[in-house]
Structure formats: structure tokens, C-alpha cells
PDB file of the backbone (N, CA, C, O) and the ligand in Angstrom, with CONECT records:
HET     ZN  A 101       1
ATOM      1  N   UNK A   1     -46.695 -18.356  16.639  1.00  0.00           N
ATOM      2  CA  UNK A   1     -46.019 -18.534  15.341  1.00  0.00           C
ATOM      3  C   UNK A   1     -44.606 -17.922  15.406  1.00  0.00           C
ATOM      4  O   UNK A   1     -44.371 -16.752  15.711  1.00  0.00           O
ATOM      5  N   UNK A   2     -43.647 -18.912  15.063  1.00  0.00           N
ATOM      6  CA  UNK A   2     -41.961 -18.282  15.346  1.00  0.00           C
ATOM      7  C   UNK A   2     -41.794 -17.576  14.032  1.00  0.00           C
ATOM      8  O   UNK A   2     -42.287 -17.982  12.980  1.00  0.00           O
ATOM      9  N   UNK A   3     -40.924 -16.277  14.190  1.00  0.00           N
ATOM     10  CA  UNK A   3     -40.319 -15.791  13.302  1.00  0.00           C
ATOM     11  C   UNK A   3     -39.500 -16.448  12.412  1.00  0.00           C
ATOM     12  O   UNK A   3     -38.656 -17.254  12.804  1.00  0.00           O
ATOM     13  N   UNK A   4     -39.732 -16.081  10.815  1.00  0.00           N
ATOM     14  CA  UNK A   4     -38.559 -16.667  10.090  1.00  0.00           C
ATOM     15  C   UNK A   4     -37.608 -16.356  10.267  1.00  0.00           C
ATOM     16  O   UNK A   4     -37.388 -15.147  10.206  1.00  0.00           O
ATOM     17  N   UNK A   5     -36.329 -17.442  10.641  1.00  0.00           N
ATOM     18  CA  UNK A   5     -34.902 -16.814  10.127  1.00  0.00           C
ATOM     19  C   UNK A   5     -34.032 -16.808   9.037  1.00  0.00           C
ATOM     20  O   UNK A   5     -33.877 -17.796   8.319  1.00  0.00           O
ATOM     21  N   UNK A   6     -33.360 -15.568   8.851  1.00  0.00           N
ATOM     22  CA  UNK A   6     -32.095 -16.332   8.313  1.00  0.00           C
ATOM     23  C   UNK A   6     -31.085 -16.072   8.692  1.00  0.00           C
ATOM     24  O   UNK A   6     -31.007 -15.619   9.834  1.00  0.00           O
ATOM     25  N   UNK A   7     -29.510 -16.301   7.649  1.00  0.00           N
ATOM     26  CA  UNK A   7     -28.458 -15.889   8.452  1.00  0.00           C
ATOM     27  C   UNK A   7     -27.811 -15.084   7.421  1.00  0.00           C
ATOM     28  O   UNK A   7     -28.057 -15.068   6.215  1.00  0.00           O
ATOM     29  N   UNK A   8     -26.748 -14.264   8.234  1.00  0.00           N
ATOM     30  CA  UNK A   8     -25.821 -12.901   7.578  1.00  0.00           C
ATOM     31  C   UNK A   8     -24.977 -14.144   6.892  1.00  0.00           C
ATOM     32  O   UNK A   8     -24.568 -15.070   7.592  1.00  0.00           O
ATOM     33  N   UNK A   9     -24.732 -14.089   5.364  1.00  0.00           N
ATOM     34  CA  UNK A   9     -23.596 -14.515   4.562  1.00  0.00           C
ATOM     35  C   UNK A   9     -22.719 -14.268   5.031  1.00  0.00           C
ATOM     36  O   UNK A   9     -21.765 -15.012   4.805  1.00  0.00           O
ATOM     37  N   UNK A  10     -22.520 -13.137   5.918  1.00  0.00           N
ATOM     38  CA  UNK A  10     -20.894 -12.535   6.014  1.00  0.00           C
ATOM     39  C   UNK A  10     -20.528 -12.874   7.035  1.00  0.00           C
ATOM     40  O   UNK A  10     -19.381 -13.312   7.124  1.00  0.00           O
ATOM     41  N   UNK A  11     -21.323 -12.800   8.123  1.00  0.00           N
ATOM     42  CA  UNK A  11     -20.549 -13.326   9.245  1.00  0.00           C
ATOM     43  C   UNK A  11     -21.731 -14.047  10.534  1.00  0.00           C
ATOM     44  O   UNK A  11     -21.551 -14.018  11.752  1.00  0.00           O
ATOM     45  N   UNK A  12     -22.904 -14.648   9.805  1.00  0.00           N
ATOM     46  CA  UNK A  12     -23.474 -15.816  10.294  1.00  0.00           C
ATOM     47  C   UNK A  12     -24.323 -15.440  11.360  1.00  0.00           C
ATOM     48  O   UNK A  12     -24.744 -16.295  12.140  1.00  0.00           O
ATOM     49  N   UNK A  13     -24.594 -14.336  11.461  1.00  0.00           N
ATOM     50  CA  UNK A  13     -25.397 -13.566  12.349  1.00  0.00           C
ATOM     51  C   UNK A  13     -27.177 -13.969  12.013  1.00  0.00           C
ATOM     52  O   UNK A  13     -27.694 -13.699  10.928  1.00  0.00           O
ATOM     53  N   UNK A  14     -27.912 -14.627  13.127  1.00  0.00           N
ATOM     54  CA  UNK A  14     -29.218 -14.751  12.687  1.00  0.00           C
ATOM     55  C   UNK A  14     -30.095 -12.778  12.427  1.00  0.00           C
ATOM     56  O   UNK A  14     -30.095 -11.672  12.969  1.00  0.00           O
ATOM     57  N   UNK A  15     -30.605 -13.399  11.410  1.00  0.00           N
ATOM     58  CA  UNK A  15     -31.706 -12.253  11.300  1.00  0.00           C
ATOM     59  C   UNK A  15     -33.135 -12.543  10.761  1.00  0.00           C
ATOM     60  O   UNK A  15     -33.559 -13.541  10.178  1.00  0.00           O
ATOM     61  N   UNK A  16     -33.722 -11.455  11.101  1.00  0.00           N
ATOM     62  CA  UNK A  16     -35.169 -11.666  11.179  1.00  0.00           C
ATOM     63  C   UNK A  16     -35.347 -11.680   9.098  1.00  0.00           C
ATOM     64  O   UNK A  16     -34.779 -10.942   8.293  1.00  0.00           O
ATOM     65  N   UNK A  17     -36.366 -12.843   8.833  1.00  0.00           N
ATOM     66  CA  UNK A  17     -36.483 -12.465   7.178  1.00  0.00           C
ATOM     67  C   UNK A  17     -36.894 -11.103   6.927  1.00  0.00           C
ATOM     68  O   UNK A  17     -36.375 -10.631   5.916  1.00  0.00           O
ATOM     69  N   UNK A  18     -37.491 -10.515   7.406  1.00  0.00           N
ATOM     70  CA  UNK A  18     -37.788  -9.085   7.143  1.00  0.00           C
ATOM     71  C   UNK A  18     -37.183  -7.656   7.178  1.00  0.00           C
ATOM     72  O   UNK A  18     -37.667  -6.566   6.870  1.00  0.00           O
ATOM     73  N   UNK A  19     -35.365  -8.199   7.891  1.00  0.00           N
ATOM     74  CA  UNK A  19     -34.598  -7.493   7.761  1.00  0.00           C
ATOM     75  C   UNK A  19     -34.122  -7.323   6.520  1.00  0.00           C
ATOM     76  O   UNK A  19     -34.006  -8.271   5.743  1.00  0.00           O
ATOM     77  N   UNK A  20     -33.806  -6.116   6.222  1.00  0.00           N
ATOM     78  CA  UNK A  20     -32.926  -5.893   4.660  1.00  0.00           C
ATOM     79  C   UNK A  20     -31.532  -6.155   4.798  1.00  0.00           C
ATOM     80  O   UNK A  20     -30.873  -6.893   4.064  1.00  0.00           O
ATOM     81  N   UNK A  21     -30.987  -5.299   6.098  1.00  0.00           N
ATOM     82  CA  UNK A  21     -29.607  -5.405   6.428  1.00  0.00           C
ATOM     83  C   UNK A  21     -29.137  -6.193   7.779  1.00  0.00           C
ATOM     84  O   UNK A  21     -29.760  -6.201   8.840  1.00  0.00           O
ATOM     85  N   UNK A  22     -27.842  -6.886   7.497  1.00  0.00           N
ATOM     86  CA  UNK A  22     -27.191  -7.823   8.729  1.00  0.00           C
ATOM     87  C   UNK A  22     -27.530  -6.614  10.217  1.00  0.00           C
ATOM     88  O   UNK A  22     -27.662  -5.453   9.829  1.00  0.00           O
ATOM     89  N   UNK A  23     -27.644  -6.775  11.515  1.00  0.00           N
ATOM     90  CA  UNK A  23     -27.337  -5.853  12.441  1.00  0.00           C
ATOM     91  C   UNK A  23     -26.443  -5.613  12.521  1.00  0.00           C
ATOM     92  O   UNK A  23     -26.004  -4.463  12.537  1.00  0.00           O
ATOM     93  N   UNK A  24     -25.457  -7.245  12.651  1.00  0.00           N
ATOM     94  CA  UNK A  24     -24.074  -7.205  13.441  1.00  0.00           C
ATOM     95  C   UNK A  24     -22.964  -6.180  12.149  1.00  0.00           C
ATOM     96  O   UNK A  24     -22.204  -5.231  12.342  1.00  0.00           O
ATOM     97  N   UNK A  25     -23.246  -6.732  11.204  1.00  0.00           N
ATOM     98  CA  UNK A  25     -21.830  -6.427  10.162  1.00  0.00           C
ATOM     99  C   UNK A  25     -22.291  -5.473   9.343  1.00  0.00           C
ATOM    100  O   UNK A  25     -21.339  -4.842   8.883  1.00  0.00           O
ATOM    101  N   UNK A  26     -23.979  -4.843   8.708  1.00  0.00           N
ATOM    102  CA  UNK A  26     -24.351  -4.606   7.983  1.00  0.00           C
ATOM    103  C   UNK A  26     -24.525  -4.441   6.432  1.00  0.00           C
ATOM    104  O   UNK A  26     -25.014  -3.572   5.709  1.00  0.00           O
ATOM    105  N   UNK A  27     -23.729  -6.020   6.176  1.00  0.00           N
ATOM    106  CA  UNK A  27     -24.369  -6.365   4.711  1.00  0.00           C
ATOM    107  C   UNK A  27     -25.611  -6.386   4.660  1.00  0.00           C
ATOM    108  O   UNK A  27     -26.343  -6.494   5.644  1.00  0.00           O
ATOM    109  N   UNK A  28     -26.018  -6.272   3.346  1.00  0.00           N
ATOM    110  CA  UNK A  28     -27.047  -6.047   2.632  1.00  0.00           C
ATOM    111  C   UNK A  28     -27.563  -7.375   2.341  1.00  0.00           C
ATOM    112  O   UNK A  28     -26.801  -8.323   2.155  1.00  0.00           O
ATOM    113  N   UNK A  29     -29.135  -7.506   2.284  1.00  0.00           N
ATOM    114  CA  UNK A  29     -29.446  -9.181   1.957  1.00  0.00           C
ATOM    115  C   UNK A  29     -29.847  -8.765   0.977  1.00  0.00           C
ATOM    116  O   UNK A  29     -30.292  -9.691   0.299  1.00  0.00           O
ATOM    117  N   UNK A  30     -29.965  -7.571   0.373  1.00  0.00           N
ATOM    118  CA  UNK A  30     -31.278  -7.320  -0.712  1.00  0.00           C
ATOM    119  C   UNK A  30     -30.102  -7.132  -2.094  1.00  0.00           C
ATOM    120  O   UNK A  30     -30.331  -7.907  -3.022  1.00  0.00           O
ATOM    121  N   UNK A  31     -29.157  -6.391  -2.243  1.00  0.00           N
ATOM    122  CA  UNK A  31     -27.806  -6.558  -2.836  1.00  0.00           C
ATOM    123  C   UNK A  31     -28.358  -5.276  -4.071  1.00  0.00           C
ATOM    124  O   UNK A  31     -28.140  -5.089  -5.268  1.00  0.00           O
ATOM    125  N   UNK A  32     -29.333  -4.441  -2.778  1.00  0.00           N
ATOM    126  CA  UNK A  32     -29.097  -3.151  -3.637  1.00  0.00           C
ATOM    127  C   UNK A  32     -28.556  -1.865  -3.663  1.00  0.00           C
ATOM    128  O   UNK A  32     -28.719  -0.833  -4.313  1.00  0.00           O
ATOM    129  N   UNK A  33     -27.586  -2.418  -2.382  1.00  0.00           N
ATOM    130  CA  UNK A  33     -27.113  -0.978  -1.863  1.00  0.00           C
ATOM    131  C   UNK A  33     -25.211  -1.078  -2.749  1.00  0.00           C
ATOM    132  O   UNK A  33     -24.237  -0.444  -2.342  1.00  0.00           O
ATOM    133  N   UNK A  34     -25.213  -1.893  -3.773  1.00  0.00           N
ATOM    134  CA  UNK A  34     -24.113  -1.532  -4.544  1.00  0.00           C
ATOM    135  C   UNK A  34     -24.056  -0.188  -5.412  1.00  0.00           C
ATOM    136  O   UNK A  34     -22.945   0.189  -5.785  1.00  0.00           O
ATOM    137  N   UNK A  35     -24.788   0.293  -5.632  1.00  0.00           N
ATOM    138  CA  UNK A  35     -24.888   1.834  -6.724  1.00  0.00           C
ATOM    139  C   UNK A  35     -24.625   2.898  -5.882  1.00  0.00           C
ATOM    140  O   UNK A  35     -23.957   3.881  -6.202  1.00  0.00           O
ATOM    141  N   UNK A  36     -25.382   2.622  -4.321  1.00  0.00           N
ATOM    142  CA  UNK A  36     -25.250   3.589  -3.537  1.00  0.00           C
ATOM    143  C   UNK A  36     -23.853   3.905  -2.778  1.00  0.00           C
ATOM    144  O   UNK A  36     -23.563   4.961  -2.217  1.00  0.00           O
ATOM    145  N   UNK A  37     -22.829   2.402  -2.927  1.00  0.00           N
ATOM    146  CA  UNK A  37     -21.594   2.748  -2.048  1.00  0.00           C
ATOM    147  C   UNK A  37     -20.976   3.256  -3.666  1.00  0.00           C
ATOM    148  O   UNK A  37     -19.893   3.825  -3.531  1.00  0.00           O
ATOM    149  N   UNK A  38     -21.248   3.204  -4.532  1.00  0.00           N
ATOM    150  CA  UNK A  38     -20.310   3.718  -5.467  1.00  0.00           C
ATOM    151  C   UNK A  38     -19.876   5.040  -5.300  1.00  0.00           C
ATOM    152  O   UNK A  38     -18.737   5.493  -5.184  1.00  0.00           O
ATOM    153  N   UNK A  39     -21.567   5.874  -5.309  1.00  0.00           N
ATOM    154  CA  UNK A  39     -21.683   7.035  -5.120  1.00  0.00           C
ATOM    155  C   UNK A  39     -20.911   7.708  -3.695  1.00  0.00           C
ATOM    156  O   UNK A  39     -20.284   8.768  -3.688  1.00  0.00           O
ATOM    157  N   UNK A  40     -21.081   7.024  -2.804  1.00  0.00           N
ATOM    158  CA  UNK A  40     -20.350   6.858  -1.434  1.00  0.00           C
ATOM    159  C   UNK A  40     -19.021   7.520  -1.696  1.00  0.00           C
ATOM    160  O   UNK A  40     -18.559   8.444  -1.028  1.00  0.00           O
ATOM    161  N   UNK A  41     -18.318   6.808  -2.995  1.00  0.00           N
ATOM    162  CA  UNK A  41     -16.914   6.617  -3.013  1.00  0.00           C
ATOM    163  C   UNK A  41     -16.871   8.156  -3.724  1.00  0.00           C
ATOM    164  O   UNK A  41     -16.156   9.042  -3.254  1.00  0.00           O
ATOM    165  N   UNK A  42     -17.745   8.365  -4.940  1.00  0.00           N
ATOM    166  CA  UNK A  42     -18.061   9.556  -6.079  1.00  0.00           C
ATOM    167  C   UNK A  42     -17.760  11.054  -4.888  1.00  0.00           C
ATOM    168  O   UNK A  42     -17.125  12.097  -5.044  1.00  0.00           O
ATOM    169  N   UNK A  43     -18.418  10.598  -3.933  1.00  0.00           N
ATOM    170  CA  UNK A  43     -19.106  11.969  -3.044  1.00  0.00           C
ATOM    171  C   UNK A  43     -17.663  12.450  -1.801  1.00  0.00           C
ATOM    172  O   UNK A  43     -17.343  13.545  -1.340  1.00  0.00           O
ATOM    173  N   UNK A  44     -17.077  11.033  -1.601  1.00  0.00           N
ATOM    174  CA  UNK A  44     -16.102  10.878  -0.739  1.00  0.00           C
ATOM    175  C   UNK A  44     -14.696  11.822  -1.542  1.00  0.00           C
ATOM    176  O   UNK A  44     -13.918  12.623  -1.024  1.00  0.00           O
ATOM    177  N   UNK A  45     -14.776  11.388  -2.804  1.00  0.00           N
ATOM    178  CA  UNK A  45     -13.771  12.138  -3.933  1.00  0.00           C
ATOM    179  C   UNK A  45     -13.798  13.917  -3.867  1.00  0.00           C
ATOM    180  O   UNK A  45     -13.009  14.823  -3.595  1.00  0.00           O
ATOM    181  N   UNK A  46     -14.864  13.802  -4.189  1.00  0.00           N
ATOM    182  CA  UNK A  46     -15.614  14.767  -4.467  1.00  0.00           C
ATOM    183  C   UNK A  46     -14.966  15.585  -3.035  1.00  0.00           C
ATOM    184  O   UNK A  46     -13.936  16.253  -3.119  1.00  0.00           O
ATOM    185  N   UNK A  47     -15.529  15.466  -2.075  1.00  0.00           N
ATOM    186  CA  UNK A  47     -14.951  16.214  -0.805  1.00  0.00           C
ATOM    187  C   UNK A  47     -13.606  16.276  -0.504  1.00  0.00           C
ATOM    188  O   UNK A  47     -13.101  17.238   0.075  1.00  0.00           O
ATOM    189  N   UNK A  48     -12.801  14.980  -0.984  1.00  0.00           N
ATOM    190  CA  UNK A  48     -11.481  15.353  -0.675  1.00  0.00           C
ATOM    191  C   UNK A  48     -10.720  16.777  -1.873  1.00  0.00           C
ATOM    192  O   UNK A  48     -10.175  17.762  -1.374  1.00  0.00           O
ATOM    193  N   UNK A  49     -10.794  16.665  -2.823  1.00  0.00           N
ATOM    194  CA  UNK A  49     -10.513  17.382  -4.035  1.00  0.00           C
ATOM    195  C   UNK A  49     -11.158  18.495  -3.113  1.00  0.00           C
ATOM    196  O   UNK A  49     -10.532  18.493  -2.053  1.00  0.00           O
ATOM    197  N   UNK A  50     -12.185  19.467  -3.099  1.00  0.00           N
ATOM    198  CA  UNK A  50     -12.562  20.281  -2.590  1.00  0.00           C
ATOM    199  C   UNK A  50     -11.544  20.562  -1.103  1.00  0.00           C
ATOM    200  O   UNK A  50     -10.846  21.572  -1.018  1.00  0.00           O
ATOM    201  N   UNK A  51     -11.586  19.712  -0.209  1.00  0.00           N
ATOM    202  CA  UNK A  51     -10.960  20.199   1.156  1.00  0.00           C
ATOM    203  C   UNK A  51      -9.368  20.284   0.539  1.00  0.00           C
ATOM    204  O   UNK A  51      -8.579  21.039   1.107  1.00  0.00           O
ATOM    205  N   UNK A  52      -8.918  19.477  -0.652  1.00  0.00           N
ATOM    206  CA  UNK A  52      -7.346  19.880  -1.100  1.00  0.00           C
ATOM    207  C   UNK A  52      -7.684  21.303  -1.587  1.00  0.00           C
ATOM    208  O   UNK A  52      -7.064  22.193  -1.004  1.00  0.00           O
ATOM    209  N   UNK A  53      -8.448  21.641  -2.432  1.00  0.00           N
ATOM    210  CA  UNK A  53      -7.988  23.216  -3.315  1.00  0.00           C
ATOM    211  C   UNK A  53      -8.368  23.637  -2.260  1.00  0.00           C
ATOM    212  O   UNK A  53      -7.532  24.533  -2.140  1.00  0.00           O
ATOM    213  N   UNK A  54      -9.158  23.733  -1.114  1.00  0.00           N
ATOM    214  CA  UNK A  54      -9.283  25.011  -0.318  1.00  0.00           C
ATOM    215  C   UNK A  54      -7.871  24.711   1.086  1.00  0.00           C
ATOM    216  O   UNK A  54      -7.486  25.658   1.771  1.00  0.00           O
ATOM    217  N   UNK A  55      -7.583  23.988   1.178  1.00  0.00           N
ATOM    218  CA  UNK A  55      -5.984  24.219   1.866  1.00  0.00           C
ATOM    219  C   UNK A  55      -5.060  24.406   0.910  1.00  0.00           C
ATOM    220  O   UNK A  55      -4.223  25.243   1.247  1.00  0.00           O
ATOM    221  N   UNK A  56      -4.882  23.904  -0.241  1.00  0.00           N
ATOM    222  CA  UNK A  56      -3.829  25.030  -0.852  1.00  0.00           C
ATOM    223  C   UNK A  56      -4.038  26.519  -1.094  1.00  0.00           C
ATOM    224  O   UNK A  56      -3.090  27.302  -1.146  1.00  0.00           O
ATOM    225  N   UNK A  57      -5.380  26.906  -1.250  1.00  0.00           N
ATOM    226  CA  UNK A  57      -5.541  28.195  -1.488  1.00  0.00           C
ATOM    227  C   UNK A  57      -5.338  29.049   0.082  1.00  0.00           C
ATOM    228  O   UNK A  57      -4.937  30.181   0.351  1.00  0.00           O
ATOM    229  N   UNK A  58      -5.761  28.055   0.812  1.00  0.00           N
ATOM    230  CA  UNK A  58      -5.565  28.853   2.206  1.00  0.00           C
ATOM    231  C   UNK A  58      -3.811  28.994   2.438  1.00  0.00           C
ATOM    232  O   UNK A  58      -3.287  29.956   3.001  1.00  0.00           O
ATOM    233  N   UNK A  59      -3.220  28.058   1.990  1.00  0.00           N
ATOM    234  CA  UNK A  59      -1.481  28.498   1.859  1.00  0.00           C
ATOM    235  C   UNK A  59      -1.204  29.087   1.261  1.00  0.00           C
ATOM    236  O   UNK A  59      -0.210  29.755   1.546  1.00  0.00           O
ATOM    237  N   UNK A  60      -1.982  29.316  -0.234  1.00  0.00           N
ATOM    238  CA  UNK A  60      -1.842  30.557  -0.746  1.00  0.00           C
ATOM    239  C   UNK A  60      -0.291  29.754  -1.352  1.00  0.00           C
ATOM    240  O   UNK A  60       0.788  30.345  -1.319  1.00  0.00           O
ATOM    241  N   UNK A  61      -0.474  28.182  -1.940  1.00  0.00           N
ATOM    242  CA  UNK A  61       0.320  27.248  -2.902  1.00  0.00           C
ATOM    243  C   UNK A  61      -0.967  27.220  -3.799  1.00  0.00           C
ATOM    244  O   UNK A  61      -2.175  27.384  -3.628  1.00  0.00           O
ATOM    245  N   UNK A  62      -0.002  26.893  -4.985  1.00  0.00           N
ATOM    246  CA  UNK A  62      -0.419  25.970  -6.345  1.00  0.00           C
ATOM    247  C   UNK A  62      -1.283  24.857  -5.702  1.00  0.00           C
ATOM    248  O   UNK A  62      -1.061  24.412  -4.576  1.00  0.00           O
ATOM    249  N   UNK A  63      -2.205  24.477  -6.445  1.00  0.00           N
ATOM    250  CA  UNK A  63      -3.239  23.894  -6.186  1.00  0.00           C
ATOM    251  C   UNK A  63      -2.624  22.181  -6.333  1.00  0.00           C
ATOM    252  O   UNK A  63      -2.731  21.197  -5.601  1.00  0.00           O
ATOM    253  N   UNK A  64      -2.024  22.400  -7.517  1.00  0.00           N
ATOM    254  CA  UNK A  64      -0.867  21.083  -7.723  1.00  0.00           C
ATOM    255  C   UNK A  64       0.012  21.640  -7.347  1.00  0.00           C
ATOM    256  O   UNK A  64       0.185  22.827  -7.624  1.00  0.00           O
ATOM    257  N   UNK A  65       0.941  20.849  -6.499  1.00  0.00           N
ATOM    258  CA  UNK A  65       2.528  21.108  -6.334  1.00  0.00           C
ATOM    259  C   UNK A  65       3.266  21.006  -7.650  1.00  0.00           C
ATOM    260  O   UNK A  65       2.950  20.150  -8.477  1.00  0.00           O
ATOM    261  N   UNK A  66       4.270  21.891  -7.859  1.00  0.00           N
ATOM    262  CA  UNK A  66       4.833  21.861  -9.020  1.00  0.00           C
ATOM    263  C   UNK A  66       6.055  20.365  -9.318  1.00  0.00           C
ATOM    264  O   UNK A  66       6.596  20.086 -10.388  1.00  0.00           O
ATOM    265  N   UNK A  67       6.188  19.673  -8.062  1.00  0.00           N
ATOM    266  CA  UNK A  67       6.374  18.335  -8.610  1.00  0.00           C
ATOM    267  C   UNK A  67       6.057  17.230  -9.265  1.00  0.00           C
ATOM    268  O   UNK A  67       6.609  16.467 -10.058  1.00  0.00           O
ATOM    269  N   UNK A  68       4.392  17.395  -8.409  1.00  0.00           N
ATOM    270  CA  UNK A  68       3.587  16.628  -8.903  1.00  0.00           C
ATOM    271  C   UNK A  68       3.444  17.241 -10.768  1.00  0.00           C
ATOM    272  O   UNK A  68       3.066  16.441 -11.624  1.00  0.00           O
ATOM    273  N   UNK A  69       3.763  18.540 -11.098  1.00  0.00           N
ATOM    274  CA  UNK A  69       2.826  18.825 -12.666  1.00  0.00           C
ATOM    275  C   UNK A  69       4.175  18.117 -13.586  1.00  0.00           C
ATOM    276  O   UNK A  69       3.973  17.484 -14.622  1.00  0.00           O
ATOM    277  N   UNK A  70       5.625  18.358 -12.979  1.00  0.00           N
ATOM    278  CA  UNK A  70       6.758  17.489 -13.880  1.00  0.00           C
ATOM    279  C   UNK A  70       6.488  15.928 -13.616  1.00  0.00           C
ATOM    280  O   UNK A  70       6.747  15.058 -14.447  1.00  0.00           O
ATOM    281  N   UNK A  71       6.075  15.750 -12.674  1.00  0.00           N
ATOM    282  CA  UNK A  71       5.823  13.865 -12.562  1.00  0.00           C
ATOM    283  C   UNK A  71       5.035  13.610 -14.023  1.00  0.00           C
ATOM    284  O   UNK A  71       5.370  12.786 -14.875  1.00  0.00           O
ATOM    285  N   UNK A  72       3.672  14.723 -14.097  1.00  0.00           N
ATOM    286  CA  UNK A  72       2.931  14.036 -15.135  1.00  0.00           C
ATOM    287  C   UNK A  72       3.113  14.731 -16.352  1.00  0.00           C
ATOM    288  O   UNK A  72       2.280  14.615 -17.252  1.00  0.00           O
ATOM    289  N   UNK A  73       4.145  15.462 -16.475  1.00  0.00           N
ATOM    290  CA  UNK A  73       4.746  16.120 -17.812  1.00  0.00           C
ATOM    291  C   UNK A  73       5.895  14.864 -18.203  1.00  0.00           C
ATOM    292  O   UNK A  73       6.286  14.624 -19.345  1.00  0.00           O
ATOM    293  N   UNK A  74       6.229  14.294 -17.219  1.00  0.00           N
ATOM    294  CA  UNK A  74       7.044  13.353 -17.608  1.00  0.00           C
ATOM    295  C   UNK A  74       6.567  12.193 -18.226  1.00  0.00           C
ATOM    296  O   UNK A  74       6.957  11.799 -19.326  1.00  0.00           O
ATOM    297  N   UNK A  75       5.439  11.455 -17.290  1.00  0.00           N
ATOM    298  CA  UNK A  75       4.865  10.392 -17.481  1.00  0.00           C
ATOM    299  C   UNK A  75       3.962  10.781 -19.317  1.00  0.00           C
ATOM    300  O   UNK A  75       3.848   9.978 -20.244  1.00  0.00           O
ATOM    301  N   UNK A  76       3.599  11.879 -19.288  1.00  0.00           N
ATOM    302  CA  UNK A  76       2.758  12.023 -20.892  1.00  0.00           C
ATOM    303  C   UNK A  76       4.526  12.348 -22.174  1.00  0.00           C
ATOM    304  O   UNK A  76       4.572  12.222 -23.397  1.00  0.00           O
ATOM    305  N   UNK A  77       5.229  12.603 -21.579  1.00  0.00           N
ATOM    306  CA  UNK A  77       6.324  12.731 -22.369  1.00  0.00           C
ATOM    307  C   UNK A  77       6.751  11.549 -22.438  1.00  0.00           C
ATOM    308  O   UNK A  77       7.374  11.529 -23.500  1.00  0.00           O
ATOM    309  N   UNK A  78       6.809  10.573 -21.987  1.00  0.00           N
ATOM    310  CA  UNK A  78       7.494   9.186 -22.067  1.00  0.00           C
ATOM    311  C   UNK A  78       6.068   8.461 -23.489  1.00  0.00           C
ATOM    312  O   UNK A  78       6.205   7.772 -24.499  1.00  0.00           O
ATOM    313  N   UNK A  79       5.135   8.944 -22.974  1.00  0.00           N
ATOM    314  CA  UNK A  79       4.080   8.374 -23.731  1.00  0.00           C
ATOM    315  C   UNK A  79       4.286   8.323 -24.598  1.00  0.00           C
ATOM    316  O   UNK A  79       4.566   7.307 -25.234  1.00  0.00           O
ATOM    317  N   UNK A  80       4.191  10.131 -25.212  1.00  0.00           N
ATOM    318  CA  UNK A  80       4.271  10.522 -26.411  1.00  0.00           C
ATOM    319  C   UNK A  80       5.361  10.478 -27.297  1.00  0.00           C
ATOM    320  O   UNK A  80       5.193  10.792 -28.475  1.00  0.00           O
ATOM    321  N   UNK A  81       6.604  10.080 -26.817  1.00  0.00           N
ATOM    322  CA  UNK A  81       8.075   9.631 -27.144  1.00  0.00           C
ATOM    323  C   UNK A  81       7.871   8.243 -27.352  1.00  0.00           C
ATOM    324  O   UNK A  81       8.821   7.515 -27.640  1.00  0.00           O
TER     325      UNK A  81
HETATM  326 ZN    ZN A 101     -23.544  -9.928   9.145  1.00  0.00          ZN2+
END
């Protein structure tokens, strides 16, 4: 008895029906791993913000550069004007 196939949407790769994910490209056939790359992105944030305040604190700078705090004193002053 031959295995069912199918194929990767994304880039046409046969796979076994009982696979969830492509091998070659690793899309998803099941289309439930969208919540999880969100979080991906949430967690990815999350670490950069952290590795920024701990190298500015290790320079022993403002956590914001004080350009960046007039960029957005400006941008909320244009607002509020
Ligand atoms: Zn694929």
C-alpha cells in the first residue's frame, strides 16, 4: 500500500499526508503555527529591549539617547500644536 502524498504550497516539495510541516521550506500544512510566530516576534522584542537597556547601562548612557527623547518631544509637540 503506497503512501499518501501531498505537496508543499510553497515550494512544491512532495510530503508524506501525515506530515504537519514542509521538510524542504517548513511551512505549515496545518496553518496553526500563526499565533506561535507572533509570539516569536513578542519574545524576539522582548530580548532586544532587554539586551538594549543592559548595554546602555553597561556604558553607563541614558537608556534613550537624548536625541532620540527631542525626536519624540518633537513629533508629540507637532501633534499637540
Ligand atoms: Zn515547502
Amino acid at each position: 500500500m503506497a503512501k499518501q502524498k501531498k505537496f508543499c504550497p510553497r515550494c512544491g516539495k512532495s510530503a508524506d499526508s501525515g506530515d504537519s510541516y514542509c521538510i524542504k521550506c517548513g511551512h505549515s500544512f496545518t496553518g496553526r503555527r500563526k499565533s506561535s510566530s507572533s509570539k516569536t516576534i513578542i519574545i524576539a522584542l522582548i530580548v532586544i529591549l532587554v539586551l538594549w537597556i543592559g548595554i546602555r547601562l553597561y556604558l553607563k548612557q541614558p537608556i534613550i539617547p537624548e536625541g532620540l527623547i527631542e525626536t519624540i518631544k518633537n513629533i508629540f509637540a507637532k501633534k499637540a500644536g
